[in-house]
C-alpha positions as CSV (number, residue, x, y, z in Angstrom):
1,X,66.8,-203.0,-68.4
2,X,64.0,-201.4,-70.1
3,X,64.0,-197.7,-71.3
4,X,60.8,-196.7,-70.2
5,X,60.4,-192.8,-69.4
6,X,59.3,-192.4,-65.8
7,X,57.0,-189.6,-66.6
8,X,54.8,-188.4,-69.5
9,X,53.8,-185.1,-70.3
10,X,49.5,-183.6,-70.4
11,X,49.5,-184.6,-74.1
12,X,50.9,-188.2,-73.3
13,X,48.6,-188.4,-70.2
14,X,45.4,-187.2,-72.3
15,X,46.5,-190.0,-74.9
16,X,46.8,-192.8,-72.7
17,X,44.2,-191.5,-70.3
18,X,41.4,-190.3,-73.3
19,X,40.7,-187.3,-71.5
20,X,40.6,-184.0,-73.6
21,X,44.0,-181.9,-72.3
22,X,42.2,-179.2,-71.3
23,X,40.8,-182.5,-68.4
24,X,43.9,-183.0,-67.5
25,X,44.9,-179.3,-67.4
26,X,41.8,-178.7,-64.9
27,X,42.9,-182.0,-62.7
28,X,46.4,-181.0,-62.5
29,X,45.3,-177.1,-61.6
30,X,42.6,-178.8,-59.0
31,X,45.5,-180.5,-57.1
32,X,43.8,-184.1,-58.0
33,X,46.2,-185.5,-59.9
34,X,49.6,-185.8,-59.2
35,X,52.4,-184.0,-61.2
36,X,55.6,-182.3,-60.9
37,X,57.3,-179.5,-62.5
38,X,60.7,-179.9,-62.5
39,X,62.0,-176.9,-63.8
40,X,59.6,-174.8,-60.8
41,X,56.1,-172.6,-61.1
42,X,55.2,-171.8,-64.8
43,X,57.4,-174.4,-66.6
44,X,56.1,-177.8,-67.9
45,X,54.1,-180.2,-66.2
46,X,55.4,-184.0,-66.2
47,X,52.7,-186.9,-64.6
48,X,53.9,-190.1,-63.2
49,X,52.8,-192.7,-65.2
50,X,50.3,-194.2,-62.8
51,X,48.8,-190.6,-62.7
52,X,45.2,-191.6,-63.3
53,X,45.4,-195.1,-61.0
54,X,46.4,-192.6,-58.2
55,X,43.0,-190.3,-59.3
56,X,40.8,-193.2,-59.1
57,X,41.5,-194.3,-55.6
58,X,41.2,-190.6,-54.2
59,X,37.9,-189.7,-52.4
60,X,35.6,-187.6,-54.5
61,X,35.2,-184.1,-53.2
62,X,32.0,-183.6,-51.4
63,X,32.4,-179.8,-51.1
64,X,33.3,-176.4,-52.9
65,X,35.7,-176.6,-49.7
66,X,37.7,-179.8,-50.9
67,X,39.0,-177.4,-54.0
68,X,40.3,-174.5,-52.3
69,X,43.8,-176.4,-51.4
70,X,44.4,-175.3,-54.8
71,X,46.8,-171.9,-55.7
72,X,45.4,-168.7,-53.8
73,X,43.5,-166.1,-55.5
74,X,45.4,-162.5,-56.2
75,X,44.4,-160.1,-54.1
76,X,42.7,-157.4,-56.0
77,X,39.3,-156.4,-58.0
78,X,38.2,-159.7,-59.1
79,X,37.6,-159.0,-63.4
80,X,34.1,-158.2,-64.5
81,X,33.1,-162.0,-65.6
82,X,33.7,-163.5,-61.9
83,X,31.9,-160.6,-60.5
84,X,28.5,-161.3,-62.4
85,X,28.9,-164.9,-62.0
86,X,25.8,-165.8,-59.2
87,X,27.1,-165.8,-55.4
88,X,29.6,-163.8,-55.6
């Protein structure tokens, strides 16, 4: 029987993967990477170790569409900096 750990946590992941954290944080808040968070919204993120196998094999996004499966925006005045970005 081996005593592997069944998940790792973004610093793990980033290790093993090489990706910077913040990479894995953007993945992970994208939806294209899996992950769960045991403890529910806001507590820590834990990746199955085949986490970046299962990113590979997914289909690119070919549109701004393919990201909005993501968290919903707030509703309210969007802040100053995502106001002066261009298109909005």
């Amino acid at each position: 029987m081996t005593n592997e750990r069944q998940y790792l946590s973004p610093t793990e992941l980033a290790a093993k993967s090489g990706l910077s954290l913040s990479t894995i944080n953007r993945l992970k808040r994208e939806r294209r990477i899996p992950y769960m968070q045991p403890t529910g919204p806001g507590g820590k993120a834990l990746f199955p170790p085949d986490a970046m196998d299962q990113l590979m094999h997914r289909p690119e996004p070919t549109s701004k569409e393919d990201f909005t499966t993501g968290p919903k925006m707030l509703a309210g005045v969007k802040p100053a900096w995502q106001r002066l970005q261009k298109g909005n």
